[in-house]
C-alpha positions, 0 to 999 in steps of 0.5 A: 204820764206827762214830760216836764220841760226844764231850760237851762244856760250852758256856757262851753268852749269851743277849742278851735284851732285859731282860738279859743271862744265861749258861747251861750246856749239856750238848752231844752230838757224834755224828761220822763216826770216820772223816772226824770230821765234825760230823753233828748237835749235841744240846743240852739246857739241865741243867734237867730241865724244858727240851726238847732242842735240836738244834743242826746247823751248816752252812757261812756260819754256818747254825745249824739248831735242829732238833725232836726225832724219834723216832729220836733216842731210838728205837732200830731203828723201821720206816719206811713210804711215805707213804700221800699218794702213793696219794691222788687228791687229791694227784695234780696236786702236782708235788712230794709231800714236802717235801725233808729238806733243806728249811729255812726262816730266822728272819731274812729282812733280812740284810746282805751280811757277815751269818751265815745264821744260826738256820733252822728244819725246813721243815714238810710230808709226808716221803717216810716216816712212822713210823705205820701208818695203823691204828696211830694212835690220835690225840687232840686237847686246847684250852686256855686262853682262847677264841680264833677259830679254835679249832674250825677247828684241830680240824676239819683235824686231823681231816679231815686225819689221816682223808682224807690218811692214812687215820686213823680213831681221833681222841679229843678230851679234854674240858676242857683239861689236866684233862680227861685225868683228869677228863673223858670223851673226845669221839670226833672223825669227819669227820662230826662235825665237819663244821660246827663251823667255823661256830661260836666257842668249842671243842666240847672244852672248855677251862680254865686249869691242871690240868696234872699231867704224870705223870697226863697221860702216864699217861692217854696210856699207859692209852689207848693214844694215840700222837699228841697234838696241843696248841693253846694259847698259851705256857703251855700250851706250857710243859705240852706241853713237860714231857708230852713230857719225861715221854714221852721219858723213859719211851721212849714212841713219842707225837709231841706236836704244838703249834699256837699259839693266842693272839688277842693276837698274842704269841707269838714267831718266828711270824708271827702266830696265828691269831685276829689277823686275826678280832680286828682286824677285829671290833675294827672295829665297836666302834671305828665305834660309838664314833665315831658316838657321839662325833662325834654330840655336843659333846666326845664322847669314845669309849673302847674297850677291847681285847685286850692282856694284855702286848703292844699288837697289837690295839689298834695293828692296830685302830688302823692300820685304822680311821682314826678313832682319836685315841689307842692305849694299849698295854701297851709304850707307858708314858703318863702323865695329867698335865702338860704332854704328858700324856693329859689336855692332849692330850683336851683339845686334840682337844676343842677342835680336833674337837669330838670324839675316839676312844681305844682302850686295850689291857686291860694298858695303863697298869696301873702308874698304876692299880695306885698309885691303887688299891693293888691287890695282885698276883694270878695266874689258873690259868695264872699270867696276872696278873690286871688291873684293869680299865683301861677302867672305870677311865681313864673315871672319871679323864678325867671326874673331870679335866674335871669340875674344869676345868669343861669339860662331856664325854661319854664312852662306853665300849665294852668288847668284849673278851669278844664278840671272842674268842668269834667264829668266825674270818673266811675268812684265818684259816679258811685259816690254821688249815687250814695249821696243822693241816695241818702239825702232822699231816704233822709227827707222822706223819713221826715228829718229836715235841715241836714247835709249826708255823707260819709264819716270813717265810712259809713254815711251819716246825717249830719247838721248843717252848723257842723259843715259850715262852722269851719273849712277842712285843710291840709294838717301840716303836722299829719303824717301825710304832709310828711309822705309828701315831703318825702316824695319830694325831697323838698325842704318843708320852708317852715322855720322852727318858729313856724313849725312850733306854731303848727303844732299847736293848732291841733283839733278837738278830740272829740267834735265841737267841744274838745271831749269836755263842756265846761259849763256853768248852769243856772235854772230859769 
């Protein structure tokens, strides 16, 4: 019957909470020449760096943004049943595969006028996968900073291709990105990795930067690895993005796999990261500590110290748990020292009432106020993070310096178990978690798709594309009903003044993913 190619520029705004912007895009129709009916939308953003979107409309304002696959860029691959419906283990599931159709939506609140809105391919085993068991020479990298649960991902990728699909040929590179060209590769059995899952850290290796996309692929290429599963946080996202580029563009058969790692929880669309739990409850007995050790002498003040480059997750789930904090600084939330509503009177005032207090500041809080009493200049790590000030160390002397004029006699003590906390194996969730993840990853790559990152949306774990995990981070949303449960736990003040509140509020998402339920559009045919 024939498809008729049709290309088109589209121009849409992107409501984002910073500012608005207007991009271009080059879209693809391919369509039925008979009926004339849209089958599939392909949109990439003109920049050579950026991964192509699909974009598959449906009725009610369904969007669809859909993960490359092989077939998209592949002409003429076999297909095979997959192996799971041979394996005893999966004998007792009532329904094998996932259906094609199955899709899983962004936004879960909606109202009865509402567009259905951005959904994402629903993660799981498909009836076929585009390797043979035999054929797949897989490998896995970390990078980035540690994070609980990391050898809990590399062991169910493992354990998964091995037992599930029969694969017996998994590579672990040494050392992050660089390690494709620096290191030795590690070979990963199931015996191997039998107990690492016990242990923090990553048995690979990690580190920040390295990332030279053409020497990666070609790496890949010389070794004959045709599945590359990534676990990292946003950058390292950015870097798999551009190796799958640079893989498509060479028109290789490698599906690059992603699982989002972060222990600050700020990684956007996503439910969580893995990781999150273990922090916030390991966060716990620094909070304890800190409490014993304030309320076991007059004007006792203790300070904590956590996670929280950008966003506030830790330090505000910590919070909500514990119960026995009277503060939480978070990066989202700006605070101020002096003045009446300031950090300083309300020490004060809980100095006076309880005798006593506990303060928990995430690392990236109050950096601004640091920042012009130091006159730092800003600098970057590896992987572009800026590099903070220590706001803990610092905030300590302030507070003593404060009440040392009042002469008002205080002990402080400040606790910093940033570093212990990531370093921790995971707890049961999250070892459950990582399994899900990694589960899902690998039925994704066997199933042929490519240039993708799972996890869980509203519950449900999906496939989602690489440009939606790295466009922006995740944060605290100070005008969410959450915030406010904090602030009531706390009793503190909100240090927000009424203009700061009214420029909060109007920094809202879009209601529905990238385009704000609406593309504004101009189109013109080539």
């Amino acid at each position: 019957m024939g498809t008729l190619n049709l290309y088109f520029q589209i121009q849409t705004r992107y409501i984002s909470p910073s500012s608005p912007s207007f991009n271009t895009f080059t879209i693809s129709l391919t369509t039925n020449r008979k009926k004339f009916n849209c089958s599939r939308i392909s949109l990439s953003m003109g920049n050579p760096n950026d991964t192509h979107t699909k974009l598959v409309p449906g009725a009610a304002g369904f969007l669809l943004q859909d993960v490359p696959h092989f077939t998209d860029y592949l002409d003429h691959l076999p297909s095979y049943p997959n192996p799971l419906q041979n394996n005893p283990a999966y004998s007792v599931v009532e329904q094998y595969f996932v259906d094609e159709d199955d899709t899983v939506t962004e936004k879960i609140v909606v109202h009865k006028e509402s567009a259905r809105g951005v959904h994402f391919r629903r993660a799981g085993p498909r009836q076929k996968v585009y390797f043979k068991s035999d054929d797949v020479n897989a490998c896995i990298v970390t990078c980035g900073g540690l994070c609980p649960g990391l050898n809990t991902v590399i062991r169910e990728i493992v354990c998964g291709l091995y037992h599930m699909y029969g694969v017996r040929k998994v590579l672990g590179i040494d050392g992050g990105y660089k390690g494709f060209y620096a290191k030795n590769t590690i070979t990963l059995t199931p015996k191997f990795v039998d107990d690492i899952h016990k242990r923090g850290g990553t048995i690979l290796g990690t580190s920040r930067g390295g990332h030279d996309s053409v020497k990666i692929v070609d790496r890949i290429q010389d070794r004959g690895i045709n599945q590359v599963y990534i676990i990292g946080g946003d950058g390292t996202h950015k870097g798999a993005a551009v190796i799958f580029e640079e893989i498509r563009r060479r028109g290789l058969k490698v599906a690059v796999a992603g699982i989002p790692k972060t222990i600050d929880n700020d990684i956007p669309v996503i439910d969580k990261s893995f990781g999150f739990d273990t922090a916030v409850e390991e966060a716990q007995r620094a909070i304890k500590a800190a409490h014993v050790e304030s309320e076991s002498i007059g004007n006792g003040i203790g300070l904590v110290k956590l996670m929280g480059r950008y966003c506030g997750f830790i330090a505000m789930y910590a919070t909500l748990a514990s119960r026995d904090v009277d503060c939480c600084l978070i990066p989202e939330s700006p605070f101020y020292l002096e003045g009446k509503g300031g950090l300083y009177e309300y020490i004060g005032k809980q100095l006076k009432q309880n005798g006593h207090m506990v303060i928990v500041i995430a690392e990236g809080a109050g950096q601004e106020l640091l920042s012009e009493s130091l006159q730092s200049v800003d600098q970057q790590d590896a992987s572009g993070n800026k590099l903070l000030q220590d706001v803990g160390l610092w905030i300590s002397h302030k507070i003593k310096e404060h009440f040392a004029k009042k002469k008002m006699p205080i002990n402080l003590k400040y606790i910093d178990p940033t570093y212990m906390i990531r370093a921790i194996p995971s707890i049961a969730s999250d070892n459950v978690y990582c399994t899900l993840l990694a589960h899902g990853a690998v039925h994704g790559a066997m199933a042929g798709y490519t240039g993708f990152t799972v996890g869980p949306v509203n519950g449900r774990h999906a496939y989602i594309p690489f440009n939606r995990i790295i466009e922006k981070q995740n944060k605290v949303v100070i005008t969410d009903r959450m915030w406010a449960r904090l602030l009531s736990s706390t009793n503190q003040p909100s240090f927000l003044k009424p203009r700061d509140i009214a420029e909060a509020k109007k920094e809202k998402y879009p209601a529905n993913g990238i385009l704000d339920g609406k593309i504004v559009k101009t189109m013109s045919m080539n």
